[in-house]
C-alpha positions in Angstrom: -34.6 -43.0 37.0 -32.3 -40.8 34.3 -35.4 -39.8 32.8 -36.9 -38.4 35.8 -34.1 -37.0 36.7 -33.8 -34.7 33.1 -37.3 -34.2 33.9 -36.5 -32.9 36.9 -33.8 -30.7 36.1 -35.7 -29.1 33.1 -38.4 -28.5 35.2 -36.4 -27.2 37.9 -34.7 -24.9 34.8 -37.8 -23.8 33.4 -38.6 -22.5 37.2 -35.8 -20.6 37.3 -36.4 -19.2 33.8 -40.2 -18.1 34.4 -39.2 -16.6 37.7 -36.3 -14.5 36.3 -39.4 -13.3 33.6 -41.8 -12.2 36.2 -38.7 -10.6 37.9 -37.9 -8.9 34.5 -41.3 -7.0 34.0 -41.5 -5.8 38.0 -42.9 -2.5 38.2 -40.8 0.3 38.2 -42.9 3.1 40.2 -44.7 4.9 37.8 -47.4 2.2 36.8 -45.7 0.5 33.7 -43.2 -2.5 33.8 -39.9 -1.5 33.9 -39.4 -3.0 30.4 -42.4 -3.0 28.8 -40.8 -1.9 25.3 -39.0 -4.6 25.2 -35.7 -2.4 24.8 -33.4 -0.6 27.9 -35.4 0.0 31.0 -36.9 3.8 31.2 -34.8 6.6 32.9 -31.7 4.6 31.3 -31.7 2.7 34.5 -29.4 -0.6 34.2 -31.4 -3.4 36.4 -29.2 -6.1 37.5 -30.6 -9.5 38.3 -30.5 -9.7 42.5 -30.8 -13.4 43.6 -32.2 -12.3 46.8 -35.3 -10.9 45.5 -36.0 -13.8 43.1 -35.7 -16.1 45.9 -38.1 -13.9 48.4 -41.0 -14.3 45.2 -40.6 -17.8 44.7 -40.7 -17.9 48.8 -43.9 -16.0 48.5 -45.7 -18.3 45.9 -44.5 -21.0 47.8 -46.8 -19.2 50.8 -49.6 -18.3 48.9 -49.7 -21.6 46.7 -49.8 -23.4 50.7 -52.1 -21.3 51.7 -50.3 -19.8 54.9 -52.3 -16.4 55.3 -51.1 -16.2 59.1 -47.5 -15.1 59.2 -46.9 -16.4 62.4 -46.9 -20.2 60.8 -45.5 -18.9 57.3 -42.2 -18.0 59.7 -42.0 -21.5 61.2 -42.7 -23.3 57.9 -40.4 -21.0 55.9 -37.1 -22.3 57.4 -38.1 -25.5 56.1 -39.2 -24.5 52.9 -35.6 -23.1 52.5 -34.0 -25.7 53.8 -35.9 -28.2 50.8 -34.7 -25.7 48.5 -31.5 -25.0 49.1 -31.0 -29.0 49.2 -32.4 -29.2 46.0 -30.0 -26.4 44.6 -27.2 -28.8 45.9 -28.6 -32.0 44.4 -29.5 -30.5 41.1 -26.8 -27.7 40.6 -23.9 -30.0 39.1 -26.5 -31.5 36.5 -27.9 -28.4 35.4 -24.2 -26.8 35.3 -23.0 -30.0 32.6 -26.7 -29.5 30.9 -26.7 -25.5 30.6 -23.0 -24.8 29.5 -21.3 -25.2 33.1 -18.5 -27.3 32.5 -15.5 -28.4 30.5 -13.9 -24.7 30.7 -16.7 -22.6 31.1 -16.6 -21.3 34.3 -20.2 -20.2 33.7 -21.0 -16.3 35.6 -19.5 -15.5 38.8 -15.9 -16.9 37.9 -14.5 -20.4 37.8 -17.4 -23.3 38.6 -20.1 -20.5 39.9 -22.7 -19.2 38.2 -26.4 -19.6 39.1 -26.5 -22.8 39.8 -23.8 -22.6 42.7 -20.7 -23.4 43.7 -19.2 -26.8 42.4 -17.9 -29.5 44.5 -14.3 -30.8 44.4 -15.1 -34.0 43.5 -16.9 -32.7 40.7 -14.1 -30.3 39.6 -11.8 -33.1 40.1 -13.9 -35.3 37.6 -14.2 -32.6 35.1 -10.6 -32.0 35.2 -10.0 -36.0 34.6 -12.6 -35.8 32.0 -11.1 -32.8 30.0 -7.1 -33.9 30.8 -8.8 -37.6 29.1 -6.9 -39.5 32.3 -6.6 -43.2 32.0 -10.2 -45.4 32.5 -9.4 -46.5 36.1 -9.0 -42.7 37.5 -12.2 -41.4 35.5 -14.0 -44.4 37.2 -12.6 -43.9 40.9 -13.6 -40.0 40.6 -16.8 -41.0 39.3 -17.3 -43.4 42.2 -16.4 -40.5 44.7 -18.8 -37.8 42.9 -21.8 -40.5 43.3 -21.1 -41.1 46.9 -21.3 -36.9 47.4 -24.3 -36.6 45.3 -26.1 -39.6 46.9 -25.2 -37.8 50.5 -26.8 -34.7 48.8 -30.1 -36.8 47.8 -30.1 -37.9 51.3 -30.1 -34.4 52.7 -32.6 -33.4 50.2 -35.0 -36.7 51.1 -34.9 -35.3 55.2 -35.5 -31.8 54.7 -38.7 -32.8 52.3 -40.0 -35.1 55.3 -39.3 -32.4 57.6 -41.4 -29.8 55.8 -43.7 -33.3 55.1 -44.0 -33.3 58.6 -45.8 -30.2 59.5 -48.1 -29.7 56.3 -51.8 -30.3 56.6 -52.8 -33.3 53.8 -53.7 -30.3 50.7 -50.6 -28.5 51.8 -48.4 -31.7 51.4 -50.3 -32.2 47.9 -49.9 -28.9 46.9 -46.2 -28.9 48.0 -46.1 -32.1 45.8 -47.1 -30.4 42.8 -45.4 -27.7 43.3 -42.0 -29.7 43.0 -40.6 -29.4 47.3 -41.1 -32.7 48.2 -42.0 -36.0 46.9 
């Protein structure tokens, strides 16, 4: 179960990592990628990274991977498809905070307990804090208790919005949604 879960996480990291690439080498209007060289983008143009936009590609590979070519049922899919992954940004945002640098004093980008991976929860703030303060066995392990209640709530959220989108998916859609990593 830990295991699939690391697996998932990297997986889920590795996403997020070839997604920001593809984002990285968009075209920037004259026919080249806006970093081709490798060095500062031409026109000394600084891009910034817009979360927006990288979530709008994944949404569209998410289409065309399903298949949806009529927009009409793309737009009543898509609030599903969101809903899966914004779920699954809840579930797995804490573990990929502690795996990629997000805890004990980081703060990680976008101030304290932000970053790309979301907001933390207090529970989980409240277990770091423990954690770093090295509080006595018996609080660690209450705190501990209360962060697995919130993150098996989260799994349970997660688990409905995937049989949501389960539900109105032809067979190769749900298969394809499988591999793709939205439901299971």
């Amino acid at each position: 179960m830990k295991l699939n879960r690391i697996i998932t996480a990297c997986a889920m990291a590795a996403t997020l990592a070839i997604s920001a690439n593809s984002l990285l080498a968009q075209d920037n209007g004259n026919g080249a990628p806006a970093n081709a060289g490798g060095g500062e983008p031409s026109g000394g143009q600084r891009r910034t990274w817009d979360p927006a936009q990288m979530q709008q590609r994944i949404l569209d590979r998410i289409q065309d991977q399903l298949g949806f070519t009529n927009d009409t049922d793309w737009d009543a899919v898509k609030p599903l498809v969101q809903k899966v992954m914004d779920a699954r940004r809840d579930v797995l945002g804490g573990q990929l905070r502690g795996m990629f640098g997000g805890g004990r004093n980081r703060g990680g980008q976008g101030g304290p307990g932000g970053g790309m991976f979301g907001q933390t929860s207090p529970e989980q703030d409240a277990l770091q804090k423990a954690i770093d303060d090295d509080a006595p066995t018996a609080q660690i392990k209450d705190l501990l208790a209360k962060y697995k209640e919130v993150q098996k709530a989260k799994q349970a959220k997660l688990e409905a919005a995937q049989d949501d989108l389960k539900a109105v998916l032809t067979t190769k859609q749900e298969a394809q949604a499988y591999l793709l990593g939205l439901v299971r």
